[in-house]
C-alpha positions as CSV (number, residue, x, y, z in Angstrom):
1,X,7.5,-20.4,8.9
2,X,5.5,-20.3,12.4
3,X,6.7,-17.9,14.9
4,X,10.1,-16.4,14.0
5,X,11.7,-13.3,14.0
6,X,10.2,-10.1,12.2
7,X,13.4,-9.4,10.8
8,X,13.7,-13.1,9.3
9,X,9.8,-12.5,8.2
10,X,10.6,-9.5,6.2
11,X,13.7,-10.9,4.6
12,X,11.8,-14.1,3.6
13,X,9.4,-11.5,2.1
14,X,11.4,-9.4,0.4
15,X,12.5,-12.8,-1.1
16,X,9.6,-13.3,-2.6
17,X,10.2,-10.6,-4.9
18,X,13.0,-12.5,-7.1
19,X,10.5,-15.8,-7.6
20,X,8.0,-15.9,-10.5
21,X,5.4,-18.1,-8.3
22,X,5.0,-17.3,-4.4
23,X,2.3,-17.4,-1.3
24,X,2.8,-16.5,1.8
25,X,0.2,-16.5,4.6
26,X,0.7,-14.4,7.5
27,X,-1.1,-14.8,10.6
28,X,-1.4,-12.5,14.0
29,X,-1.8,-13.2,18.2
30,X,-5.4,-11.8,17.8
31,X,-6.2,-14.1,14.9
32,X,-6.6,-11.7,11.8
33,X,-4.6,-13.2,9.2
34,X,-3.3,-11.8,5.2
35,X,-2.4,-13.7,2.4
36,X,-0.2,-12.7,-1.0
37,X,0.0,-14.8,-4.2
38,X,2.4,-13.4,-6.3
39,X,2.5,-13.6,-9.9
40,X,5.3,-12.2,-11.4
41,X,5.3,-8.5,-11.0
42,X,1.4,-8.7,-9.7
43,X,-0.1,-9.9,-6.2
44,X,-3.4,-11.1,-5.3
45,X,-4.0,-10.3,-1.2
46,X,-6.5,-11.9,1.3
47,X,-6.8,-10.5,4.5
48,X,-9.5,-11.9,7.3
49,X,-10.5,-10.6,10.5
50,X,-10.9,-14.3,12.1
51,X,-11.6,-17.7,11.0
52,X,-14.8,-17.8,9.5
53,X,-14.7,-14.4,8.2
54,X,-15.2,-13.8,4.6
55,X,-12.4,-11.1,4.6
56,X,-11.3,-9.0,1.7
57,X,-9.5,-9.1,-1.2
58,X,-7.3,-7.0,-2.8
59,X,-8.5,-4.8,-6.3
60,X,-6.2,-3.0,-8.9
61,X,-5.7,1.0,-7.8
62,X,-8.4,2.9,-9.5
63,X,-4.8,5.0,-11.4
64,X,-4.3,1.5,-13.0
65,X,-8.0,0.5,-13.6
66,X,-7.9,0.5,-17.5
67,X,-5.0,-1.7,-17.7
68,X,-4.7,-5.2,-17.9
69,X,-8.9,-5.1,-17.3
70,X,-10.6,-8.3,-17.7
71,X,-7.2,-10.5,-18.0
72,X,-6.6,-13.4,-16.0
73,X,-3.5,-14.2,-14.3
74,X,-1.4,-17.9,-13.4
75,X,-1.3,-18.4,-9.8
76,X,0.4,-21.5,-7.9
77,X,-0.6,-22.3,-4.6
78,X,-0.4,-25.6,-2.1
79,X,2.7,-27.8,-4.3
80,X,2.4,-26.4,-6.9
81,X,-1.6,-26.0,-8.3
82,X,-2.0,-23.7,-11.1
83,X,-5.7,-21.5,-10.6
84,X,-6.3,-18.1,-12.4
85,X,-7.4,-14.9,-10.9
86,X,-8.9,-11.8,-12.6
87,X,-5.8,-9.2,-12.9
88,X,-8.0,-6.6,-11.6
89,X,-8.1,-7.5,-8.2
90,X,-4.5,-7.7,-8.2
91,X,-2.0,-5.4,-7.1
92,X,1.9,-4.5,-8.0
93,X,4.3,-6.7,-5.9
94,X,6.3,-4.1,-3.7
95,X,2.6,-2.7,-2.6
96,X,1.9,-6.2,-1.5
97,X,5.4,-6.5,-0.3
98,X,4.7,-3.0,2.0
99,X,1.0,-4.2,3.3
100,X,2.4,-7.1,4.6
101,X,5.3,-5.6,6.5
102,X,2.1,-3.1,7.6
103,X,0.0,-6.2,8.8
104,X,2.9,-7.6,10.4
105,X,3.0,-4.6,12.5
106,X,-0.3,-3.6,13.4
107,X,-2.2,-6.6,13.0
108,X,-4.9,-4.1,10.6
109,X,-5.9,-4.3,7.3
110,X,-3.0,-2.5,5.2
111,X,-4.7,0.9,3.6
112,X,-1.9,0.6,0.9
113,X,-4.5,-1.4,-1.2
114,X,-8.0,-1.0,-2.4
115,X,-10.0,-4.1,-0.7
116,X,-13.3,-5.0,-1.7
117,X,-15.7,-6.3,1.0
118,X,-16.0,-10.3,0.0
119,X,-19.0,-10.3,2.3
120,X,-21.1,-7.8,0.5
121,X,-23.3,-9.4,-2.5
122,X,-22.2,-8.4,-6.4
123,X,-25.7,-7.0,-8.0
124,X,-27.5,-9.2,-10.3
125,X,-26.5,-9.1,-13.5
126,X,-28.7,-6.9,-16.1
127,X,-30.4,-9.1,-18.8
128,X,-30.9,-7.5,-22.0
129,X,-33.2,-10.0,-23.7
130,X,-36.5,-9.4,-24.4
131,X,-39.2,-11.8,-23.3
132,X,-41.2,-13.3,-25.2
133,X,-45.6,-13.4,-24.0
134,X,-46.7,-16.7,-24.0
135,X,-49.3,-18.0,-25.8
136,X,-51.9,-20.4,-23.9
């Protein structure tokens, strides 16, 4: 859908509750724009400021942190591509559902989820192995 009706936006939303598979991108006047790949009862969410931006995605409320850890989940996007996501930086539906009726109205990013910073650098990871000297 390009520009429609709010009311017609949410309803297509709320639609997207009854479908195993969705995505929906949403996109503001100012440019900021939020995505939602839904995967049955979970959602992955993108949000960026502007083109370019390396935005923020979405990560599993700390209350839910110990389950489903380390799983991967199905998602389809484009026609039909199946790619996998970590479940932890997903979130349940209907609080996808709710940041994106939030988005629609203020054009923000939706404080309804934890969002991790895509643009800040993961630390390196620790190596346990113990080196060897070399002999000349």
């Amino acid at each position: 859908m390009d520009s429609c009706d709010p009311r017609e936006l949410r309803l297509a939303l709320l639609g997207c509750a009854a479908v195993e598979f969705a995505e929906v991108w949403l996109s503001v006047n100012g440019g900021a724009s939020m995505a939602l790949l839904k995967s049955g009862e979970r959602a992955l969410c993108f949000f960026v400021r502007h083109h370019g931006d390396p935005g923020f995605t979405s990560r599993r409320p700390a209350s839910e942190q110990k389950r489903g850890s380390g799983v991967e989940l199905e998602f389809r996007i484009g026609r039909g591509d199946s790619c996998r996501f970590p479940s932890d930086w997903t979130v349940p539906v209907f609080v996808a559902l709710r940041a994106a009726d939030e988005f629609l109205r203020s054009g923000e990013r939706p404080p309804q989820i934890p969002w991790h910073d895509d643009a800040t650098v993961p630390p390196a990871p620790r190596t346990t192995q113990k080196r060897r000297a070399r002999k000349s």
